[in-house]
N, CA, C and O atoms as a GROMACS GRO file, in nm:
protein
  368
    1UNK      N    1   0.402   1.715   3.531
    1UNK     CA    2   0.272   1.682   3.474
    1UNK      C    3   0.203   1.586   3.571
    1UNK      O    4   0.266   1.492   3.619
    2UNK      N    5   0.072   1.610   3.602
    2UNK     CA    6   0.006   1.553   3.701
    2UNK      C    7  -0.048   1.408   3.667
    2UNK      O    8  -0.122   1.401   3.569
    3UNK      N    9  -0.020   1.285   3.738
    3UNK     CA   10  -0.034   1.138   3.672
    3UNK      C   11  -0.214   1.125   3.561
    3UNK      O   12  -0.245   1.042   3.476
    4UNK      N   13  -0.277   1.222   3.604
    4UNK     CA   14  -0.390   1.174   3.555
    4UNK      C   15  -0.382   1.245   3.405
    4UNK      O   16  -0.414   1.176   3.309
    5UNK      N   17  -0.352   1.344   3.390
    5UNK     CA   18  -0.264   1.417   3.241
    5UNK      C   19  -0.198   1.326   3.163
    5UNK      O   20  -0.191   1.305   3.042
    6UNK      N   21  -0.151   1.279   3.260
    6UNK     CA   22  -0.067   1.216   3.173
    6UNK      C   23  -0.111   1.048   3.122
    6UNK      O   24  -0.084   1.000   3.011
    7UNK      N   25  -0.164   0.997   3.205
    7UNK     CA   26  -0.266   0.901   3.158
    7UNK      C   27  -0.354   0.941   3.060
    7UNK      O   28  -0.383   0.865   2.968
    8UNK      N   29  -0.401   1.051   3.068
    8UNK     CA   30  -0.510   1.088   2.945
    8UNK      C   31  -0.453   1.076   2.834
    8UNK      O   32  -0.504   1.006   2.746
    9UNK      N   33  -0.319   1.148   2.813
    9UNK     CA   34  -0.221   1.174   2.701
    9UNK      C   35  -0.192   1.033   2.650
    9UNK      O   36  -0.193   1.015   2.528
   10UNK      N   37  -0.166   0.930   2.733
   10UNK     CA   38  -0.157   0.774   2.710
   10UNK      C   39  -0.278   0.756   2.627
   10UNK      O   40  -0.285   0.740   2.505
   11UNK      N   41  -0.364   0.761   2.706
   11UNK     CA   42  -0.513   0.723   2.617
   11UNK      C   43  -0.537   0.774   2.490
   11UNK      O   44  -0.549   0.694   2.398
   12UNK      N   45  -0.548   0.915   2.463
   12UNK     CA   46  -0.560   0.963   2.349
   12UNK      C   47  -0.462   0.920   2.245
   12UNK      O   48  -0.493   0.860   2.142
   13UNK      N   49  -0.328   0.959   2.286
   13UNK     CA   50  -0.219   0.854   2.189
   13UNK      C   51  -0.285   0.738   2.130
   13UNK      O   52  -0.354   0.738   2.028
   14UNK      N   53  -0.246   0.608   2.228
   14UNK     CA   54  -0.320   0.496   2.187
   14UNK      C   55  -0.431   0.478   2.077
   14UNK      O   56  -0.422   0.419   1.969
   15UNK      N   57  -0.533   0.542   2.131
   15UNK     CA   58  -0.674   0.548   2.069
   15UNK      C   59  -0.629   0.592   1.926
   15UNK      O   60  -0.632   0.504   1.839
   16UNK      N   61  -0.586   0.721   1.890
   16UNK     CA   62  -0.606   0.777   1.730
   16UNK      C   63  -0.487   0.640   1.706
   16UNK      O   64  -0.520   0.597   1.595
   17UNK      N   65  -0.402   0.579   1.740
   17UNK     CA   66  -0.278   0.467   1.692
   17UNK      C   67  -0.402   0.355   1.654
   17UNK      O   68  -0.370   0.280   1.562
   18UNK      N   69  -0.501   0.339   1.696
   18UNK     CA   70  -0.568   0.183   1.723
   18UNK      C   71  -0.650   0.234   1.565
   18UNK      O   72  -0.640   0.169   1.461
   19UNK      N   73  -0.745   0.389   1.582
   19UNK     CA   74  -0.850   0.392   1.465
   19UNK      C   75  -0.795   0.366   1.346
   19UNK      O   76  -0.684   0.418   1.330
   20UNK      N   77  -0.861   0.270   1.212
   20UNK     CA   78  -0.824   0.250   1.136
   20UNK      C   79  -0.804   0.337   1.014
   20UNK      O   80  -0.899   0.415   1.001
   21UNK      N   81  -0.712   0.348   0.920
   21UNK     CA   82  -0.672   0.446   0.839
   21UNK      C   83  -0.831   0.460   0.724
   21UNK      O   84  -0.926   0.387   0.697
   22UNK      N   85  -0.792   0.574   0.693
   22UNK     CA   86  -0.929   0.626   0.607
   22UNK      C   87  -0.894   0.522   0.457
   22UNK      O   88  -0.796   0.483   0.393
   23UNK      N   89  -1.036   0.514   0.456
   23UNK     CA   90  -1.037   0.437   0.305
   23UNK      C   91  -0.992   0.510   0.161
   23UNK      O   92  -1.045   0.601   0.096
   24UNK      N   93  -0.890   0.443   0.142
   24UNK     CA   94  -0.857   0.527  -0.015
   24UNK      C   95  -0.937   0.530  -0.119
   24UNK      O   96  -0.984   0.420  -0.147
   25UNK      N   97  -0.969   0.618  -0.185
   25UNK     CA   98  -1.038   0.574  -0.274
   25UNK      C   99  -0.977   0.503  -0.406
   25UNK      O  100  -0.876   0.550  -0.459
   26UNK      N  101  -1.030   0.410  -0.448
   26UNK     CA  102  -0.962   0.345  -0.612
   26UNK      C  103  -0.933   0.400  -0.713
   26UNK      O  104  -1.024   0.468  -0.761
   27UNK      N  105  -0.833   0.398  -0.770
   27UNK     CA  106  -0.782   0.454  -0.860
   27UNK      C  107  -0.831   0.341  -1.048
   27UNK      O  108  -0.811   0.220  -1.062
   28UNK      N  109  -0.887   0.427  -1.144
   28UNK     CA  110  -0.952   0.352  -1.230
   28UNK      C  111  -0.805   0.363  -1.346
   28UNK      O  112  -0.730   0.459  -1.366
   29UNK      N  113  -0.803   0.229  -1.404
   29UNK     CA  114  -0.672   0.217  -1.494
   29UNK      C  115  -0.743   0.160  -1.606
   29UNK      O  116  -0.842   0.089  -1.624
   30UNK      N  117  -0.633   0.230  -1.690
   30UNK     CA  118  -0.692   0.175  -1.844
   30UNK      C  119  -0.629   0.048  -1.884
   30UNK      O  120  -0.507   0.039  -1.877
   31UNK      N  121  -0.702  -0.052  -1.925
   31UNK     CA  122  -0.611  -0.175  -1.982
   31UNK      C  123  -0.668  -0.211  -2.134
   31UNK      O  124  -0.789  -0.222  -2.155
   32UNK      N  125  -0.604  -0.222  -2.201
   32UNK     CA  126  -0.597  -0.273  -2.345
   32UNK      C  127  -0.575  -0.387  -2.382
   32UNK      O  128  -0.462  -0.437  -2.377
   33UNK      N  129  -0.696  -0.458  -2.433
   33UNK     CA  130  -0.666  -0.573  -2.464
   33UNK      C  131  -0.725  -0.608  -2.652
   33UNK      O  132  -0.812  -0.542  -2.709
   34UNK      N  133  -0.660  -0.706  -2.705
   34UNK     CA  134  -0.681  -0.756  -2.798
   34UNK      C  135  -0.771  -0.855  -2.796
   34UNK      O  136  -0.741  -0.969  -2.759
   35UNK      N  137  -0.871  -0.825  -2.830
   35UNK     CA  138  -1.003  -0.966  -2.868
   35UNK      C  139  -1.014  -1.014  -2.958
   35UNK      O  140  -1.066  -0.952  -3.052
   36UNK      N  141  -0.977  -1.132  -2.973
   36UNK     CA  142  -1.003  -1.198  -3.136
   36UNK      C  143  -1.138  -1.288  -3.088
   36UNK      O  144  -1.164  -1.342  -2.980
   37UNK      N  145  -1.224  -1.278  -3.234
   37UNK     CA  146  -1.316  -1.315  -3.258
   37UNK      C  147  -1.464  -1.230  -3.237
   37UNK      O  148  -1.585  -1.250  -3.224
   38UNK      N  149  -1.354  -1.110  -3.242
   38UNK     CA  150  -1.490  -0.993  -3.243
   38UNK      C  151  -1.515  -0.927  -3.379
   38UNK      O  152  -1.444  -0.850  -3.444
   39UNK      N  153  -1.638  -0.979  -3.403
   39UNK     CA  154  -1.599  -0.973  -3.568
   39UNK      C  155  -1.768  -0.926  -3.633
   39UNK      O  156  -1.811  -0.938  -3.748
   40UNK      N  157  -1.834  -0.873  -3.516
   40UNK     CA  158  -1.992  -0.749  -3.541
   40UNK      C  159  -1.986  -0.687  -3.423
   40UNK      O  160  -1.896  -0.682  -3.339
   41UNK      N  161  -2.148  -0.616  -3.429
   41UNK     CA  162  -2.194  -0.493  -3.340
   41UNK      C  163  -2.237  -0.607  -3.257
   41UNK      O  164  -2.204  -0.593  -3.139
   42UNK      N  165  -2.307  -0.728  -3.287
   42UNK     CA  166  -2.373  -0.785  -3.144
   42UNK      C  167  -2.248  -0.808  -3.066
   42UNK      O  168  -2.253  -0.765  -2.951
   43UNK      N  169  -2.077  -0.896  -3.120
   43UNK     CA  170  -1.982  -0.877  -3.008
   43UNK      C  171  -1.948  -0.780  -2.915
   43UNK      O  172  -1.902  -0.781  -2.801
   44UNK      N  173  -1.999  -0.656  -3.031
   44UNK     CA  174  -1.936  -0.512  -2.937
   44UNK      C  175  -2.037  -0.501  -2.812
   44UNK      O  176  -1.997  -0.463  -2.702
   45UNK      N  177  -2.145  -0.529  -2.832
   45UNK     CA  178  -2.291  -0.506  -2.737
   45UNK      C  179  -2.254  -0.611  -2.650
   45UNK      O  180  -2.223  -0.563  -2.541
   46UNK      N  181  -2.243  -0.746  -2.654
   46UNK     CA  182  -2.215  -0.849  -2.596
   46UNK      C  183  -2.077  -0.777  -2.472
   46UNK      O  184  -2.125  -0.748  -2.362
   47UNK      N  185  -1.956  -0.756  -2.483
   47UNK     CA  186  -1.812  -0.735  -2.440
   47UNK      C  187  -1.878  -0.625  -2.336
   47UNK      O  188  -1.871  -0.639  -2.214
   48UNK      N  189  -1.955  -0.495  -2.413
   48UNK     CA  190  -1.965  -0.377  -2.336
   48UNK      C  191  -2.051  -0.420  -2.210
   48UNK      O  192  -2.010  -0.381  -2.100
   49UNK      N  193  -2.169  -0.499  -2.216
   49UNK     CA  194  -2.245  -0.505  -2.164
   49UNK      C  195  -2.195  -0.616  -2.005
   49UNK      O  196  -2.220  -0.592  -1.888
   50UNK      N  197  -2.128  -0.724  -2.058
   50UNK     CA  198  -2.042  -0.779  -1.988
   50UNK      C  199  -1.958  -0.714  -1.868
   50UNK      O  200  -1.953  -0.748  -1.750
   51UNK      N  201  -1.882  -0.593  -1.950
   51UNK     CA  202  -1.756  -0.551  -1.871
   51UNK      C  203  -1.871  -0.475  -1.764
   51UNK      O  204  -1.852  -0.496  -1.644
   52UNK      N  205  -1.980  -0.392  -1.800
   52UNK     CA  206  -2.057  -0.281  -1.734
   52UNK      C  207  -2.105  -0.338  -1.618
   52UNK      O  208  -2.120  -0.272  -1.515
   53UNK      N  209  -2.139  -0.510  -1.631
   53UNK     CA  210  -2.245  -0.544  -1.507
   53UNK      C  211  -2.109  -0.608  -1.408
   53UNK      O  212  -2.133  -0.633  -1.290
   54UNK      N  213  -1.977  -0.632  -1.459
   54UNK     CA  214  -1.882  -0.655  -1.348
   54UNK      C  215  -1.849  -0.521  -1.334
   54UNK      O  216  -1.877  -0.513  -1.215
   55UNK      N  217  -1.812  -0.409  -1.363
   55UNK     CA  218  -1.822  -0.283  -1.264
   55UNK      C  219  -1.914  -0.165  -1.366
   55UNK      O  220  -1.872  -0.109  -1.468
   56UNK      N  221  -2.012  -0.155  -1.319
   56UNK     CA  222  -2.087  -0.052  -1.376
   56UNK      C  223  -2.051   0.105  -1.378
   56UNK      O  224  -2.113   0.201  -1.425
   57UNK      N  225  -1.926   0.097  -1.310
   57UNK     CA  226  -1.828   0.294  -1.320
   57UNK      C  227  -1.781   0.266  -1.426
   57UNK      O  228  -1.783   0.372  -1.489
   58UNK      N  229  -1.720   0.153  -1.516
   58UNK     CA  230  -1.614   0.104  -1.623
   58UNK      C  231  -1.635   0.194  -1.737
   58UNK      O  232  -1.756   0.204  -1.759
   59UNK      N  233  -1.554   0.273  -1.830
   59UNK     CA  234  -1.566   0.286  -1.913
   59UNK      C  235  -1.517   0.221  -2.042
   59UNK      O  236  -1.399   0.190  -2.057
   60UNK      N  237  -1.623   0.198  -2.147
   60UNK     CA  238  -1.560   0.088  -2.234
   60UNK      C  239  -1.539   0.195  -2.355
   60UNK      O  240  -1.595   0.304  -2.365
   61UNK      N  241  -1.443   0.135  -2.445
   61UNK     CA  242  -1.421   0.216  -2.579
   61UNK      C  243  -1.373   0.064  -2.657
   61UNK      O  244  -1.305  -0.022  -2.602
   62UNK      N  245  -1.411   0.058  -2.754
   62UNK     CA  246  -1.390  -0.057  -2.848
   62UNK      C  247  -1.414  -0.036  -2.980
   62UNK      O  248  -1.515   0.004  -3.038
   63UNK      N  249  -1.281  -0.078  -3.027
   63UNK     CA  250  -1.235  -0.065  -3.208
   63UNK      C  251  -1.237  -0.186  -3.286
   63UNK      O  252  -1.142  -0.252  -3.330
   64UNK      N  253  -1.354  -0.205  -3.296
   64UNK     CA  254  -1.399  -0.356  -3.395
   64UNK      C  255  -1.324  -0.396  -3.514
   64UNK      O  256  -1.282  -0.511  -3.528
   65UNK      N  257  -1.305  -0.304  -3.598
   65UNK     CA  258  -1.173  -0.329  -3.721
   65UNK      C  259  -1.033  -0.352  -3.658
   65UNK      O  260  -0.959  -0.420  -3.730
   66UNK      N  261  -0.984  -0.313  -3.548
   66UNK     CA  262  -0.882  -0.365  -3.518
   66UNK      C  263  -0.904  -0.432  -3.359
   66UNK      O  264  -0.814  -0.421  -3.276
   67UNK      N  265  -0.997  -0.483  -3.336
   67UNK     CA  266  -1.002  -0.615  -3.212
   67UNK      C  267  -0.980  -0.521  -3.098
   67UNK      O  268  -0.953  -0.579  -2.993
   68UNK      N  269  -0.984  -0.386  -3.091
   68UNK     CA  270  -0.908  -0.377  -2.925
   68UNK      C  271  -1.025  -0.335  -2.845
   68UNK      O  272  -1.120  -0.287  -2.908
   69UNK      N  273  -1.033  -0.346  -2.726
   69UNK     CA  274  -1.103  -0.274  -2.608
   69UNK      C  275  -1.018  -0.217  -2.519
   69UNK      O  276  -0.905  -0.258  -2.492
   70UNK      N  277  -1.065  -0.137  -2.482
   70UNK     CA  278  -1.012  -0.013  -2.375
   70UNK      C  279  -1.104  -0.008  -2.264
   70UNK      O  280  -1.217   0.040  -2.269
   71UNK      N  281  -1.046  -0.064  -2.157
   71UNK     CA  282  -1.124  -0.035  -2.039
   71UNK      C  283  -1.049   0.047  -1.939
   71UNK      O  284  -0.932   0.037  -1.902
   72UNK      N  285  -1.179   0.162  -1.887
   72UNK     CA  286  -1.132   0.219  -1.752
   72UNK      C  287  -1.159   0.156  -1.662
   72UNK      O  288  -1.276   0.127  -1.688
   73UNK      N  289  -1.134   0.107  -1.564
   73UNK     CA  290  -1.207   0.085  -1.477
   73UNK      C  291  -1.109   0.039  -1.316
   73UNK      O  292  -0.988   0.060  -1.318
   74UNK      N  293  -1.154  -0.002  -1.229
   74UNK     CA  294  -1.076  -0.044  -1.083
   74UNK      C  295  -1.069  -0.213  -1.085
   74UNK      O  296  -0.978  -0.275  -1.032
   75UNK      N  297  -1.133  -0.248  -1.126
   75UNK     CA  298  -1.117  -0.415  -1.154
   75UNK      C  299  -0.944  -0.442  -1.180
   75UNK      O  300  -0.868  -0.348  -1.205
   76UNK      N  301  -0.911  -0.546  -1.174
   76UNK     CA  302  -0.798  -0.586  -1.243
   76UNK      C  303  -0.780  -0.646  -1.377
   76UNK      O  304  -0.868  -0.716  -1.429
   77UNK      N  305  -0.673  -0.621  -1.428
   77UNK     CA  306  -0.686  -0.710  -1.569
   77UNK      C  307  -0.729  -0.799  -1.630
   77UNK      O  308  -0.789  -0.819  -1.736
   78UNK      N  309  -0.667  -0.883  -1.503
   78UNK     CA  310  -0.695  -1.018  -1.493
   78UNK      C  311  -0.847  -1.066  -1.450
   78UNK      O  312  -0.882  -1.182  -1.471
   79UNK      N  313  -0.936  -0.967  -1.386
   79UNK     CA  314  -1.068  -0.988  -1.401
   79UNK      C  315  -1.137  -0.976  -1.506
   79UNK      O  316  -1.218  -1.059  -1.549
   80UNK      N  317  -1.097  -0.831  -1.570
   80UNK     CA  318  -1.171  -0.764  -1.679
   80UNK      C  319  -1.133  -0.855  -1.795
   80UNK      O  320  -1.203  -0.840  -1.895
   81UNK      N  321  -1.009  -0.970  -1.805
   81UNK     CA  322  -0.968  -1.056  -1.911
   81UNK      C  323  -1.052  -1.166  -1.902
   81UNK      O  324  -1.069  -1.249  -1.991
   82UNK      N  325  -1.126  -1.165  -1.750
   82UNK     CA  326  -1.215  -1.306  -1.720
   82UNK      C  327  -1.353  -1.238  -1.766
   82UNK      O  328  -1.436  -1.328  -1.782
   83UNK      N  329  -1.384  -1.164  -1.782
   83UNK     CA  330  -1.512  -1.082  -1.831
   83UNK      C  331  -1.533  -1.109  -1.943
   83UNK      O  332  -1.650  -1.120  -1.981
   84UNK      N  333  -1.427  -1.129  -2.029
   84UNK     CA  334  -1.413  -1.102  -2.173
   84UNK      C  335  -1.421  -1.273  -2.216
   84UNK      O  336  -1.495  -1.303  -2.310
   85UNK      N  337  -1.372  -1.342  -2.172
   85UNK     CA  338  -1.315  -1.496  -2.154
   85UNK      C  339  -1.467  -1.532  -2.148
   85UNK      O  340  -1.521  -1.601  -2.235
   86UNK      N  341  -1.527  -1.484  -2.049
   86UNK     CA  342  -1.677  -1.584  -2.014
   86UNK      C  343  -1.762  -1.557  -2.118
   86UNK      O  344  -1.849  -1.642  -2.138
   87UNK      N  345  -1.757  -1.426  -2.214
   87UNK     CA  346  -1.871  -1.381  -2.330
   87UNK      C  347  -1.804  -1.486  -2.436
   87UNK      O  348  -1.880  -1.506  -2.530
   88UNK      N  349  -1.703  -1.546  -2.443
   88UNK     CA  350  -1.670  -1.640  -2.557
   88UNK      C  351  -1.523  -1.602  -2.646
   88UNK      O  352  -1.452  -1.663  -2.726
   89UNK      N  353  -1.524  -1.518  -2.608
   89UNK     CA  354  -1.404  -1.425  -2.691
   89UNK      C  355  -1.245  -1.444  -2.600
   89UNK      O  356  -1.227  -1.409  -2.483
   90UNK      N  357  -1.139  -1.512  -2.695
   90UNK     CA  358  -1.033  -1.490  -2.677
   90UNK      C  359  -0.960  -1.397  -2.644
   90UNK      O  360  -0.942  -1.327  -2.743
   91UNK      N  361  -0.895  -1.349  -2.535
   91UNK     CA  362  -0.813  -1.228  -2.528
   91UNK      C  363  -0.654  -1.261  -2.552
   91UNK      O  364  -0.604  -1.357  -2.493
   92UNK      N  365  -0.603  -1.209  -2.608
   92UNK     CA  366  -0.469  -1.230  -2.697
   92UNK      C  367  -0.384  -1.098  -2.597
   92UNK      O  368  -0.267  -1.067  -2.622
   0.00000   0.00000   0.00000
């Protein structure tokens, strides 16, 4: 193999080793949490509206007779529990 071949072959190697890997896309998880002190429709409006403007893909589902919310979303728990925390509402 002729040195300049083979330098190329160096280069190209290298190069695709250096470009950075393709962006994954996020995977959206459901988390369930217990809210106490949700206890009308303005909490439910309040929680939904909350979770939507920290990720507006989120899907919310919420069962007012029994306290729970269901979120889809890519956030973490622990955010979407700080979402819930800042509208006033305890998460249990």
């Amino acid at each position: 193999m002729p040195m300049r071949e083979a330098s190329a072959n160096w280069v190209s190697r290298t190069v695709a080793f250096l470009r950075p890997p393709p962006i994954l896309e996020s995977v959206a998880v459901n988390h369930q949490f217990t809210v106490l002190g949700m206890t009308c429709k303005k909490c439910v409006v309040a929680i939904n509206e909350a979770v939507l403007k920290a990720d507006p893909a989120a899907t919310v589902a919420i069962e007012l007779d029994r306290q729970q919310v269901i979120i889809e979303s890519d956030l973490s728990r622990e955010k979407l529990a700080d979402v819930i925390l800042d509208e006033g509402f305890v998460v249990a």
